[in-house]
C-alpha positions as CSV (number, residue, x, y, z in Angstrom):
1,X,91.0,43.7,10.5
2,X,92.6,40.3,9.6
3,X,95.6,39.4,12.0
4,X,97.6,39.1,8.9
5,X,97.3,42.2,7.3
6,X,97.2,44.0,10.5
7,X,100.8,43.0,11.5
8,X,102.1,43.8,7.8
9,X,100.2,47.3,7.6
10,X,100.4,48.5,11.6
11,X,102.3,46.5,13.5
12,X,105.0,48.7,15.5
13,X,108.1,46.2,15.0
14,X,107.8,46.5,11.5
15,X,107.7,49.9,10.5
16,X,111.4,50.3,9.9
17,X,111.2,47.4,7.9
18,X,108.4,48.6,6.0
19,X,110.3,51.7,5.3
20,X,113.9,50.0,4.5
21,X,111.4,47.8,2.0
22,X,110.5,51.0,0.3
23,X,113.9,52.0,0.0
24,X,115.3,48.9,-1.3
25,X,111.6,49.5,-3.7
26,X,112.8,52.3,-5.0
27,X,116.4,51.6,-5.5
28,X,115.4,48.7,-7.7
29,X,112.6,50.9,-10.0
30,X,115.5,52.8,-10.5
31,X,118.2,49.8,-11.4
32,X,115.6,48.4,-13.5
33,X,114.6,51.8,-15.1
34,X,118.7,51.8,-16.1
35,X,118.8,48.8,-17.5
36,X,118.9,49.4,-21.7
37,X,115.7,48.2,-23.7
38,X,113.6,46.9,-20.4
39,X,111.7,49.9,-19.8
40,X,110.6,49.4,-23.8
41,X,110.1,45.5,-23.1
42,X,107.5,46.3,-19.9
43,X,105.8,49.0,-21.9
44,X,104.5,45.9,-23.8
45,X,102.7,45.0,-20.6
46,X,101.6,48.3,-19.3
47,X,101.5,52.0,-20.6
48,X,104.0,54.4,-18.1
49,X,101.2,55.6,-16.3
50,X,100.0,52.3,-14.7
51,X,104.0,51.1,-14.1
52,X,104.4,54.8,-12.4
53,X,101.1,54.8,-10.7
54,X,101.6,51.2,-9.0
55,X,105.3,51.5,-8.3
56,X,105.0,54.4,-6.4
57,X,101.5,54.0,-5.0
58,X,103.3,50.7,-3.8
59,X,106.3,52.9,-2.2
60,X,103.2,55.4,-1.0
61,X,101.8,52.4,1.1
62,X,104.9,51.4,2.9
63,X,106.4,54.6,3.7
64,X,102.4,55.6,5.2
65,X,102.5,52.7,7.1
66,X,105.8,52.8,8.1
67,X,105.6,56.3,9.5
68,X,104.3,57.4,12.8
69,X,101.6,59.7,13.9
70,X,98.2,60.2,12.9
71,X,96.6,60.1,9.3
72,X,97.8,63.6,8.9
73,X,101.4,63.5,9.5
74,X,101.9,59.7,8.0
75,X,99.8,61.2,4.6
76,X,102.7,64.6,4.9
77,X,106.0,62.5,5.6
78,X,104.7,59.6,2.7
79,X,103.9,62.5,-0.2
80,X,106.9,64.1,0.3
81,X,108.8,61.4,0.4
82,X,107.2,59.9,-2.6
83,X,107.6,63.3,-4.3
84,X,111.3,63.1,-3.6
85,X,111.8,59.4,-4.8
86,X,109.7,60.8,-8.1
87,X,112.1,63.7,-8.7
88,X,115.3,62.0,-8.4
89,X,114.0,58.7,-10.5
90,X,113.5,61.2,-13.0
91,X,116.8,63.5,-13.0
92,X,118.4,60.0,-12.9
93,X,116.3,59.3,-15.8
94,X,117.5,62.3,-17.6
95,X,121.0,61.0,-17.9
96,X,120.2,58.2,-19.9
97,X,120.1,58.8,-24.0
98,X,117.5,56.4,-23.8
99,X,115.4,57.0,-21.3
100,X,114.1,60.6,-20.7
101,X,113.4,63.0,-17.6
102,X,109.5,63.7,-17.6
103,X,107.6,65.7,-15.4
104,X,104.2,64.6,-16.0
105,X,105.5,61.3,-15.0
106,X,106.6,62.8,-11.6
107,X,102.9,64.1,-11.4
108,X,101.6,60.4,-11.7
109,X,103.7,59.5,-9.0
110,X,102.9,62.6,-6.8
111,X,99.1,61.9,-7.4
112,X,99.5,57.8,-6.8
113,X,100.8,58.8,-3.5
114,X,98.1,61.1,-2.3
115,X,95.8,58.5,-3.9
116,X,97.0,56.5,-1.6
117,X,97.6,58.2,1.5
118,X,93.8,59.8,1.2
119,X,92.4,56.0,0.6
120,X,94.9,54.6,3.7
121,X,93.8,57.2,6.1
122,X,90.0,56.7,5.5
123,X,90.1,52.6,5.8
124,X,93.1,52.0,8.4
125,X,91.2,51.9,11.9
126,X,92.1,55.3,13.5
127,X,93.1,54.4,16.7
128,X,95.2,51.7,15.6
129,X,97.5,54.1,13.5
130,X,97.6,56.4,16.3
131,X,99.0,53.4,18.5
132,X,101.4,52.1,15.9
């Protein structure tokens, strides 16, 4: 594995900071999901599914890697976490006159992140994640 990508993905001394990135992640989707008209401005760009299924596979990634454990229990503490972050975006969501709660949009995120988590546990050297 490149040096590089190893100490952004495994290295020990960054998993809080990989997590507190997912956090500050999430807390933006759902500033920028608040913000009047830019949900409708993005959808220009890209349909809800892809904007739900990177943001969160995104959030997926770091909290995986910035878990411990083996495949198992960093796949188990990222999905559920994921699933969380998916629930409240969308009671937040629901709120909002012009915005809407959806739960087939909390699916997409629920399915980015085991996506994710499935894909991450069969590339990421085993022993390395075990060490991290």
């Amino acid at each position: 594995m490149h040096p590089l990508l190893h100490l952004l993905l495994l290295d020990a001394r960054l998993r809080r900071l990989r997590r507190a990135g997912a956090i500050v992640l999430f807390l933006a989707i759902m500033i920028a999901g608040s913000i009047p008209g830019a949900r409708a401005d993005i959808g220009h760009y890209a349909s809800g599914v892809v904007l739900h299924s990177l943001a969160y596979a995104t959030l997926a990634l770091l909290w995986y890697t910035g878990s411990r454990g083996g495949a198992g229990a960093r796949s188990l503490a990222a999905v559920a976490t994921i699933a969380a972050m998916g629930a409240a975006d969308e009671f937040v969501q629901s709120f909002f006159p012009y915005r809407g709660a959806d739960v087939h949009d909390w699916l997409v995120d629920c399915c980015a992140a085991i996506v994710t988590c499935a894909v991450l546990s069969l590339v990421l050297p085993k022993a390395e994640l075990e060490r991290a």
